[in-house]
Each structure stands twice: as C-alpha cells, then as structure tokens.
N, CA, C and O atoms as a printed pandas DataFrame, in Angstrom:
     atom_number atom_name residue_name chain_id  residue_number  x_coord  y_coord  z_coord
0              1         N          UNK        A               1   88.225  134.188  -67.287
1              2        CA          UNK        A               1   88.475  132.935  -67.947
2              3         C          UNK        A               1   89.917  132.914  -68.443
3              4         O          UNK        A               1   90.420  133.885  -69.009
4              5         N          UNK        A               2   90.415  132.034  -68.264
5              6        CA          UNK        A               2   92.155  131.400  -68.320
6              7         C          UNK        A               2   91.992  131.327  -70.183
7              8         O          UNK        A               2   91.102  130.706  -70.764
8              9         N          UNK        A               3   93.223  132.223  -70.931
9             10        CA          UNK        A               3   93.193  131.886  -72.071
10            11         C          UNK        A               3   93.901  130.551  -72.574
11            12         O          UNK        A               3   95.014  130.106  -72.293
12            13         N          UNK        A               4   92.776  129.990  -73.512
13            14        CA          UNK        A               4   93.091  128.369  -73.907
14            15         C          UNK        A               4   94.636  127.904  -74.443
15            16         O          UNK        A               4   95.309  128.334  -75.379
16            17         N          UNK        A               5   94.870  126.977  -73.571
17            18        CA          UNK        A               5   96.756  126.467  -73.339
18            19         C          UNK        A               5   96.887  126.069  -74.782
19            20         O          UNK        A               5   95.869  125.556  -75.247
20            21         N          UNK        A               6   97.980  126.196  -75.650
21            22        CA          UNK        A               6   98.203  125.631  -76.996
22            23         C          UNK        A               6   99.936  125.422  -77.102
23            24         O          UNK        A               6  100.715  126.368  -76.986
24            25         N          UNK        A               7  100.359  124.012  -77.342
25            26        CA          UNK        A               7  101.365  123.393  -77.180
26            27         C          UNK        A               7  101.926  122.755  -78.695
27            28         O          UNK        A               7  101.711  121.764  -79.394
28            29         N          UNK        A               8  102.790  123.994  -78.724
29            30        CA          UNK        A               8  103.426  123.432  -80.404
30            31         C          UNK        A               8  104.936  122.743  -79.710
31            32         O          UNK        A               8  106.010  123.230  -79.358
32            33         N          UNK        A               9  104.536  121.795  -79.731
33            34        CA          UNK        A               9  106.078  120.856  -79.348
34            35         C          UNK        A               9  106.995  120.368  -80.378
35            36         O          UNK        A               9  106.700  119.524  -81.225
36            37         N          UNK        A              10  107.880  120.825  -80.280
37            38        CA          UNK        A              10  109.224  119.903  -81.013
38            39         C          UNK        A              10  109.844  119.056  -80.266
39            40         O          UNK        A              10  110.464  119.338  -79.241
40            41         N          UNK        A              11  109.701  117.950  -80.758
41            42        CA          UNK        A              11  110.971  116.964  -80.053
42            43         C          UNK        A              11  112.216  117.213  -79.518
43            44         O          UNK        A              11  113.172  117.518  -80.231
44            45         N          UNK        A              12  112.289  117.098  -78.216
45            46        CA          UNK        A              12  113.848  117.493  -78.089
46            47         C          UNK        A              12  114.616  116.366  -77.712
47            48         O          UNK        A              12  114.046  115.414  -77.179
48            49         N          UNK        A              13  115.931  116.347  -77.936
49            50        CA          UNK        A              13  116.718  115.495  -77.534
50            51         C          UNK        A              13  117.717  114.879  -76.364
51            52         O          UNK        A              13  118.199  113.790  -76.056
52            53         N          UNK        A              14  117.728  116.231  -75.911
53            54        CA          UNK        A              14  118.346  116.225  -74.977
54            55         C          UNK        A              14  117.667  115.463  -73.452
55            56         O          UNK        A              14  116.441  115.513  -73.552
56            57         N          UNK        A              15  117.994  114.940  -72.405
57            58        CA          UNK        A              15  117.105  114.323  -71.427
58            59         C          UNK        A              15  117.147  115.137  -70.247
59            60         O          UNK        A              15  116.312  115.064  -69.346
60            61         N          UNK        A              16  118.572  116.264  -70.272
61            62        CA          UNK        A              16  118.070  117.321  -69.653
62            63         C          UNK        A              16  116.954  118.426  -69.665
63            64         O          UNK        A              16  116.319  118.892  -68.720
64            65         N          UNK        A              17  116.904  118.681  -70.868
65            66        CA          UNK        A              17  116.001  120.040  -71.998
66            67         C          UNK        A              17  114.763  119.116  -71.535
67            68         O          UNK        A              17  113.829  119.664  -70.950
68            69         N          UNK        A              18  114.738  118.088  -71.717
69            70        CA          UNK        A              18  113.313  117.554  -71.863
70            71         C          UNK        A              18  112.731  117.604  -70.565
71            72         O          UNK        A              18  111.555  117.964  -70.507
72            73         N          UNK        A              19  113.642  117.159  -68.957
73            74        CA          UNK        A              19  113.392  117.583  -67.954
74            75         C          UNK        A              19  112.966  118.797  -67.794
75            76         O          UNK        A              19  111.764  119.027  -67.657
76            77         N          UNK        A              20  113.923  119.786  -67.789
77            78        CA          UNK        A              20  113.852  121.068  -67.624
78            79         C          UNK        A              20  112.582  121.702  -68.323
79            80         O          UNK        A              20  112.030  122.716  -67.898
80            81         N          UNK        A              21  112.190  121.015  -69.408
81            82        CA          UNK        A              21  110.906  121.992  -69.940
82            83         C          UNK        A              21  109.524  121.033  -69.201
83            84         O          UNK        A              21  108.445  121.544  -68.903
84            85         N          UNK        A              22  109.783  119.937  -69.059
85            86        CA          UNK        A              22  108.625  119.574  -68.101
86            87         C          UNK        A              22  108.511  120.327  -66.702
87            88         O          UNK        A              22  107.363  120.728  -66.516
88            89         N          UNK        A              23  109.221  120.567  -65.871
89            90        CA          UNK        A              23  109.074  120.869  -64.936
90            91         C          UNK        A              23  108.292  122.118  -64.625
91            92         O          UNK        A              23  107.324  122.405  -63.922
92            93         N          UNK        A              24  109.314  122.892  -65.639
93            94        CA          UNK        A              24  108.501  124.402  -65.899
94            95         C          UNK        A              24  107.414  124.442  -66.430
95            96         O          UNK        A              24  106.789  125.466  -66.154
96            97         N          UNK        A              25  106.603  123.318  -67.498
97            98        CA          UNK        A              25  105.180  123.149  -67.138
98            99         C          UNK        A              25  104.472  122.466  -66.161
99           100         O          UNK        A              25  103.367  121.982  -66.405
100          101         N          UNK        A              26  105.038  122.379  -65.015
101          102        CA          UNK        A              26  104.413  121.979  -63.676
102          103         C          UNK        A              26  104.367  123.433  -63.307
103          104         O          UNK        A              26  105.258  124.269  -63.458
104          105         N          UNK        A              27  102.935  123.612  -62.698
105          106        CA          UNK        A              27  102.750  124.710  -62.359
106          107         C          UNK        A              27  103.382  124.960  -60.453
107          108         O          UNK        A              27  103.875  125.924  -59.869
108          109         N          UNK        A              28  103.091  123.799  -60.102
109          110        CA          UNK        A              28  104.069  124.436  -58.910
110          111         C          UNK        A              28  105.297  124.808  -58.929
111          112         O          UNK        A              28  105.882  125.715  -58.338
112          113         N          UNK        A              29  105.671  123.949  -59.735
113          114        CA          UNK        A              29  107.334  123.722  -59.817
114          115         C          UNK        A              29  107.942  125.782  -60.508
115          116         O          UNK        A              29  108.851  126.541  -60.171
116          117         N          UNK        A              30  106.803  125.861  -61.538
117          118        CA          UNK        A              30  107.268  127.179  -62.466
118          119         C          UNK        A              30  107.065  128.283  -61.428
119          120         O          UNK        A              30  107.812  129.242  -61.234
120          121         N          UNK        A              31  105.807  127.954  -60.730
121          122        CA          UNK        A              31  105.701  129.418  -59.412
122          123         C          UNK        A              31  106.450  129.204  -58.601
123          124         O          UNK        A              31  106.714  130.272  -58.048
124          125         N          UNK        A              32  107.169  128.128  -58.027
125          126        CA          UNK        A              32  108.609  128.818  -57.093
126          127         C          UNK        A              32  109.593  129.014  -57.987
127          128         O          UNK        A              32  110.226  130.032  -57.708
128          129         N          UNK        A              33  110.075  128.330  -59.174
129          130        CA          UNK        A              33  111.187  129.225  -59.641
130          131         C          UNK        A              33  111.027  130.334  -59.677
131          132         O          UNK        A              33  111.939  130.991  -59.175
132          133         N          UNK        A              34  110.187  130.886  -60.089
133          134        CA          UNK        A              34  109.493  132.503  -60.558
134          135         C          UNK        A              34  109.418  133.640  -59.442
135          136         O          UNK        A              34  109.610  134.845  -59.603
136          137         N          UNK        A              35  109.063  132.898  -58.162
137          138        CA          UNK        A              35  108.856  133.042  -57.356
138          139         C          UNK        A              35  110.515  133.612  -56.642
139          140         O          UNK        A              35  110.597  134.679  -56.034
140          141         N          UNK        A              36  111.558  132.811  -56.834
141          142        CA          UNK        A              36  112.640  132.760  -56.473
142          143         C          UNK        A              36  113.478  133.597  -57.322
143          144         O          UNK        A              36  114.496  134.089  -56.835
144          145         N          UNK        A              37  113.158  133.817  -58.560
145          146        CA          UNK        A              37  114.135  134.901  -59.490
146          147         C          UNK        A              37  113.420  135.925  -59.648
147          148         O          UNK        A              37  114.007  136.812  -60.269
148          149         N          UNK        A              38  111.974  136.262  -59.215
149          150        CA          UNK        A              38  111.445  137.302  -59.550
150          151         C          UNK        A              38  111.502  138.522  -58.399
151          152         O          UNK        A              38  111.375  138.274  -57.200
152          153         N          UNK        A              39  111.701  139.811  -58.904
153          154        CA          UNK        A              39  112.223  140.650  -57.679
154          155         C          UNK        A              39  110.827  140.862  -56.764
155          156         O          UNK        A              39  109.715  140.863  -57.293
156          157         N          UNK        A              40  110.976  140.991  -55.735
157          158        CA          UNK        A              40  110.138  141.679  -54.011
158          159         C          UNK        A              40  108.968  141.734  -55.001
159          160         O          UNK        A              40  108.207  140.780  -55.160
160          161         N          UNK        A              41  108.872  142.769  -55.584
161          162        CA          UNK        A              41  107.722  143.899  -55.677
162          163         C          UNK        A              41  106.938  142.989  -56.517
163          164         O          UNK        A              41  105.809  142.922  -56.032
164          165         N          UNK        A              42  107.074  142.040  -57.880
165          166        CA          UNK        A              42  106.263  140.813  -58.661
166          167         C          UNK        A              42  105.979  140.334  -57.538
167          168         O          UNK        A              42  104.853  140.788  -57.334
168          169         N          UNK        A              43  106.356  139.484  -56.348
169          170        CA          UNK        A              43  105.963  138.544  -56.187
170          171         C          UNK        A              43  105.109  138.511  -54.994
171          172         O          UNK        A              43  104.408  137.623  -54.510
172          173         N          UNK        A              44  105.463  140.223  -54.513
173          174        CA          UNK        A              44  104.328  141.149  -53.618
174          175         C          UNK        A              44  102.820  141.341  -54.291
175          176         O          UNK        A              44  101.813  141.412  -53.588
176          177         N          UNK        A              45  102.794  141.412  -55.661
177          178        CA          UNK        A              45  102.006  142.072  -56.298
178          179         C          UNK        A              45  101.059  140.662  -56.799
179          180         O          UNK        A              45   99.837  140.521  -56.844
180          181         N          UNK        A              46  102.121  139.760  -57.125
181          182        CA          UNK        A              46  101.163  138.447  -57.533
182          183         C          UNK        A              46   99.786  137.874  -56.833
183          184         O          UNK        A              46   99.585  138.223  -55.670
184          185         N          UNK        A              47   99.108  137.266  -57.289
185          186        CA          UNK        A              47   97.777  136.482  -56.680
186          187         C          UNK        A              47   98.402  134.882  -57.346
187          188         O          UNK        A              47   98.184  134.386  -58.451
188          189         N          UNK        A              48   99.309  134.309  -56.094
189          190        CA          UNK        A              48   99.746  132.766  -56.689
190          191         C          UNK        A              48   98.584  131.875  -56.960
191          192         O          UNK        A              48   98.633  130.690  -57.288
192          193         N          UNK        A              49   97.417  132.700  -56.756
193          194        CA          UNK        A              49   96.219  130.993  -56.633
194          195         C          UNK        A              49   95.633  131.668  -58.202
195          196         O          UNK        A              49   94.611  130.992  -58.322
196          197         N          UNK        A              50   95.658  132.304  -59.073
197          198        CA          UNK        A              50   95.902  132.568  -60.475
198          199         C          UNK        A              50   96.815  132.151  -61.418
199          200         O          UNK        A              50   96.613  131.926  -62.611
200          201         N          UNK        A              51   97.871  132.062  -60.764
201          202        CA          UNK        A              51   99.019  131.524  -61.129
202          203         C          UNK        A              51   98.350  130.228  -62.094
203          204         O          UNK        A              51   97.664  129.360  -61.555
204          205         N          UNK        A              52   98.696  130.214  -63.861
205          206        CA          UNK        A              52   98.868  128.928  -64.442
206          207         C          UNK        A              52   99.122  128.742  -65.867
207          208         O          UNK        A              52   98.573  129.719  -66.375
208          209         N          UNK        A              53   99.535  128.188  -66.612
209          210        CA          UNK        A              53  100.248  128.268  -67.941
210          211         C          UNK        A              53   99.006  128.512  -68.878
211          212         O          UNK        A              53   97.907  127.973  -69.010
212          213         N          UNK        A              54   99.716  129.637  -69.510
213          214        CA          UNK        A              54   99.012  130.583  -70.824
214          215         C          UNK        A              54   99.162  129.518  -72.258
215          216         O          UNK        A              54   98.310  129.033  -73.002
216          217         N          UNK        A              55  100.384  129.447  -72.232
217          218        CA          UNK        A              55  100.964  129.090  -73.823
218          219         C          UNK        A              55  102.523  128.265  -73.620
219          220         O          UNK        A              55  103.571  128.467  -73.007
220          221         N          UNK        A              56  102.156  127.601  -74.207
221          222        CA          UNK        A              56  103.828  126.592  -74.281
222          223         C          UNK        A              56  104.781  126.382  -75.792
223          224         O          UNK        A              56  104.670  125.364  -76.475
224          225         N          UNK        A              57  105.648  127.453  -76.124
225          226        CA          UNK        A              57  105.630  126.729  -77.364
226          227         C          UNK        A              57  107.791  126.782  -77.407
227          228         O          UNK        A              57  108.724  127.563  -77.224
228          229         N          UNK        A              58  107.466  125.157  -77.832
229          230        CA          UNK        A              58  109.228  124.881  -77.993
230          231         C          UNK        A              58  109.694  125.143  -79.414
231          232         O          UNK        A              58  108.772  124.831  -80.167
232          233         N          UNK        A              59  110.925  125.664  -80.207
233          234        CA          UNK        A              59  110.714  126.115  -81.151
234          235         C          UNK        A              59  112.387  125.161  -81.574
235          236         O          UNK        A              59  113.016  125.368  -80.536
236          237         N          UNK        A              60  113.254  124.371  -82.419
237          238        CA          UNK        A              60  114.306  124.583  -82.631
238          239         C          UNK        A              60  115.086  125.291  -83.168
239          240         O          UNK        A              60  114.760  125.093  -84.338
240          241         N          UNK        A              61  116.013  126.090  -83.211
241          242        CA          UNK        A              61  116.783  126.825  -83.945
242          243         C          UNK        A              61  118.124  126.462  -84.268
243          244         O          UNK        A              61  118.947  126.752  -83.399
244          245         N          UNK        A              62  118.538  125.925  -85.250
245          246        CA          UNK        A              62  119.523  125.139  -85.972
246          247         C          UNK        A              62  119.902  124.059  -85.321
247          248         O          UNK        A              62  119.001  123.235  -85.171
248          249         N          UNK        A              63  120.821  123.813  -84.932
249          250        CA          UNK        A              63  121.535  122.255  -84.907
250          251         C          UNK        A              63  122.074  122.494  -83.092
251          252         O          UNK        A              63  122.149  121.505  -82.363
252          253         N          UNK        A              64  122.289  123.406  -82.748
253          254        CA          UNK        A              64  123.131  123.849  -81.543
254          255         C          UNK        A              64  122.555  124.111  -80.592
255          256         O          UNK        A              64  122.882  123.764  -79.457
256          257         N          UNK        A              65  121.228  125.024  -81.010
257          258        CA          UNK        A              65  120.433  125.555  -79.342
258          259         C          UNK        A              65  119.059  124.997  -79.935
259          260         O          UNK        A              65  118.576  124.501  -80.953
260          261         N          UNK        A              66  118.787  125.346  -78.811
261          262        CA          UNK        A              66  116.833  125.326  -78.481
262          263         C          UNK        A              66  116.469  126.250  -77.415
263          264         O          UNK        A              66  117.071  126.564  -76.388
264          265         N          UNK        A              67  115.290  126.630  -77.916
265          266        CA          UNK        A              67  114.502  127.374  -77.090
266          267         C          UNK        A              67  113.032  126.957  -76.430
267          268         O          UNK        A              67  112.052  126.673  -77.119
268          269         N          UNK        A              68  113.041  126.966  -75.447
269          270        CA          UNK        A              68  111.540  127.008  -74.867
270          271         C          UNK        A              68  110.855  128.582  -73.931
271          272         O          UNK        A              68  111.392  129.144  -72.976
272          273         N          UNK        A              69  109.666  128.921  -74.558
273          274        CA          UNK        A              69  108.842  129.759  -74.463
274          275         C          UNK        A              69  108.088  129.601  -73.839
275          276         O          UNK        A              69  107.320  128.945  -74.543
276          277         N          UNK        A              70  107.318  129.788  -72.259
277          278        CA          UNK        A              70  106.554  129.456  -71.815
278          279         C          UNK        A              70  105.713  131.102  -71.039
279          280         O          UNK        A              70  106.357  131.983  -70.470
280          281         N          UNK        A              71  104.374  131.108  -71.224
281          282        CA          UNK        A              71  103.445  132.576  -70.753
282          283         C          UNK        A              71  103.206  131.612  -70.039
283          284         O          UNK        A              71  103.267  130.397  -70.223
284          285         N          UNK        A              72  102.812  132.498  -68.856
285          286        CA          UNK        A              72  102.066  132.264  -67.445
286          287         C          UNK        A              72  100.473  133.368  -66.892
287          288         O          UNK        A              72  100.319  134.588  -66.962
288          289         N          UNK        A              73   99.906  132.707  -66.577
289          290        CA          UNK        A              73   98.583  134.154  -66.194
290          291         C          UNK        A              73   98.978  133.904  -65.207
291          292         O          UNK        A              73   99.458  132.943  -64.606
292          293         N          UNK        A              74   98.647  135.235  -65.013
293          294        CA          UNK        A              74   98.279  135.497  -63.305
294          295         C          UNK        A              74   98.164  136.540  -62.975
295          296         O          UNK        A              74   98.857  137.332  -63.614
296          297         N          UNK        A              75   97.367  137.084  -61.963
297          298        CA          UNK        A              75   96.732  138.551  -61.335
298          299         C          UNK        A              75   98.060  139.472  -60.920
299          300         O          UNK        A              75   98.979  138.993  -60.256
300          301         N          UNK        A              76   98.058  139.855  -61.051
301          302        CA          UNK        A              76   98.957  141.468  -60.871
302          303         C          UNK        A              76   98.088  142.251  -60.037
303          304         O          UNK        A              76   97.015  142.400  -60.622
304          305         N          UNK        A              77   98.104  142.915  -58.713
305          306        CA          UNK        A              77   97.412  143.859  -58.463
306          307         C          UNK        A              77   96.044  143.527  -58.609
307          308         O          UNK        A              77   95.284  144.484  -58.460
308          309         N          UNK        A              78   95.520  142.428  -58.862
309          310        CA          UNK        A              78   94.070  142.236  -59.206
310          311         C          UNK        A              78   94.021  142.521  -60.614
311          312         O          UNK        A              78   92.876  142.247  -60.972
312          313         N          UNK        A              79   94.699  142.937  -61.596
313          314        CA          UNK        A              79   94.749  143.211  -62.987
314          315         C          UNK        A              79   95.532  141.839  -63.838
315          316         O          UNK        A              79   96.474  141.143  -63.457
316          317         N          UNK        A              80   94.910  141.793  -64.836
317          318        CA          UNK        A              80   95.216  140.401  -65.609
318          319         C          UNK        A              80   96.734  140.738  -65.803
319          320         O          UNK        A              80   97.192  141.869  -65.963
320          321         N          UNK        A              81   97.536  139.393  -65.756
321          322        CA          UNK        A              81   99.493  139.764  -66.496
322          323         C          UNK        A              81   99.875  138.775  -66.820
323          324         O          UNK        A              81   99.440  137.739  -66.318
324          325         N          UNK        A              82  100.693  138.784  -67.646
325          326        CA          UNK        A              82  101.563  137.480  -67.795
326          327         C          UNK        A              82  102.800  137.496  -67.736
327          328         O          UNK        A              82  103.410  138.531  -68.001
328          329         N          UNK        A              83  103.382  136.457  -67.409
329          330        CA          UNK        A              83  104.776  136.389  -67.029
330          331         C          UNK        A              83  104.881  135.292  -68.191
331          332         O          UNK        A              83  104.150  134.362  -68.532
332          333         N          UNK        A              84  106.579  135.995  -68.834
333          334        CA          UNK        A              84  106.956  135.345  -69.839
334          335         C          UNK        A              84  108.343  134.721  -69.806
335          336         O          UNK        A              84  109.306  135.448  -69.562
336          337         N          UNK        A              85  108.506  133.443  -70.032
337          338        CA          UNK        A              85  109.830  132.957  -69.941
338          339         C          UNK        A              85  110.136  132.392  -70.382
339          340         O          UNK        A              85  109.741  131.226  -70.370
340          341         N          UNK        A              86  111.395  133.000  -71.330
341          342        CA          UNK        A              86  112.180  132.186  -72.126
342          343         C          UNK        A              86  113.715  131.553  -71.925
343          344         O          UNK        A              86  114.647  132.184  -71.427
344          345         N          UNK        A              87  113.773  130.460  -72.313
345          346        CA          UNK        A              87  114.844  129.824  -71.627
346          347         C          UNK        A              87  115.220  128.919  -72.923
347          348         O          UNK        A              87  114.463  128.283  -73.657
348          349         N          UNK        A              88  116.827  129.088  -72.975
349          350        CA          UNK        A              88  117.849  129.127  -73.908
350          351         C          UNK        A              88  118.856  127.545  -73.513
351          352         O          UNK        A              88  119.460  127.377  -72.454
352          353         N          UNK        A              89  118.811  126.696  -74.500
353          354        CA          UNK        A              89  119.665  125.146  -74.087
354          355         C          UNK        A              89  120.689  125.643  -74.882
355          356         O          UNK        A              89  120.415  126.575  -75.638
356          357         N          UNK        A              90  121.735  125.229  -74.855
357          358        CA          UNK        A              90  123.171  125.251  -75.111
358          359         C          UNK        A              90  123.533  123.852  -75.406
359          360         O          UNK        A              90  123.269  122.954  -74.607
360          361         N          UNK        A              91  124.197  123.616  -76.656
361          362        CA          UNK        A              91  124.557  122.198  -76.221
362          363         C          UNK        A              91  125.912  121.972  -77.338
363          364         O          UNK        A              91  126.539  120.913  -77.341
C-alpha cells in the first residue's frame, strides 16, 4: 500500500516555480526527469510501474528562495525506496 500523499502548499509567486513544481507532480513528467538525471544502476534497479508521489511539501524560506520537496515510491530491487527531490528557486 502507497503511503498517504500530504500536500502542505505555500503559495508561490513566481509562474515559473509554479510550473516547475506542477510538473514534477505529474508523475510521468517526474519519472523521466528522474529517469534522465538518475545514474544506470537506479534506473536499472527501478520498477517504473511503482513509480508515484509519496509527499509534496513546498516550504518558503525568506524573501529570496524557495524550496520544493517532493518523495517518490517506488520498488528498488523489488524492495520498497524512495526517491527524494529537492529543488532550490533562485530569484
């Protein structure tokens, strides 16, 4: 059983950030990026039809950046894993 998705959202402002963090909760969209930056041996080891978002949580940190946090499940070897990714706005 897939542990239950929980989405603490902050408003963001930006219309890029706001793209960019939708997409990466598209689950196709997040398994080929992942897919594409993750080395041989992850993406040898993955089960993509497991592949799907754990936890989403956007957090602000002062006036300048933002962060979005996003877990992923998915089978490893047949063993439960998650892939974690955090991704840093600049502005």
């Amino acid at each position: 059983m897939l542990p239950k998705v929980s989405r603490q959202v902050k408003k963001v402002s930006s219309p890029h950030d706001r793209y960019f963090q939708r997409m990466m909760e598209d689950k196709d969209v997040a398994l080929s990026f992942i897919s594409v930056r993750a080395d041989s041996e992850l993406r040898q080891a993955m089960d993509q039809r497991t592949f799907a978002i754990a936890d989403v949580a956007r957090r602000p940190v002062g006036k300048k950046s933002l962060y979005t946090d996003i877990t992923y499940y998915v089978l490893i070897k047949g063993h439960k894993g998650y892939i974690y990714l955090h991704v840093e706005h600049e502005r």
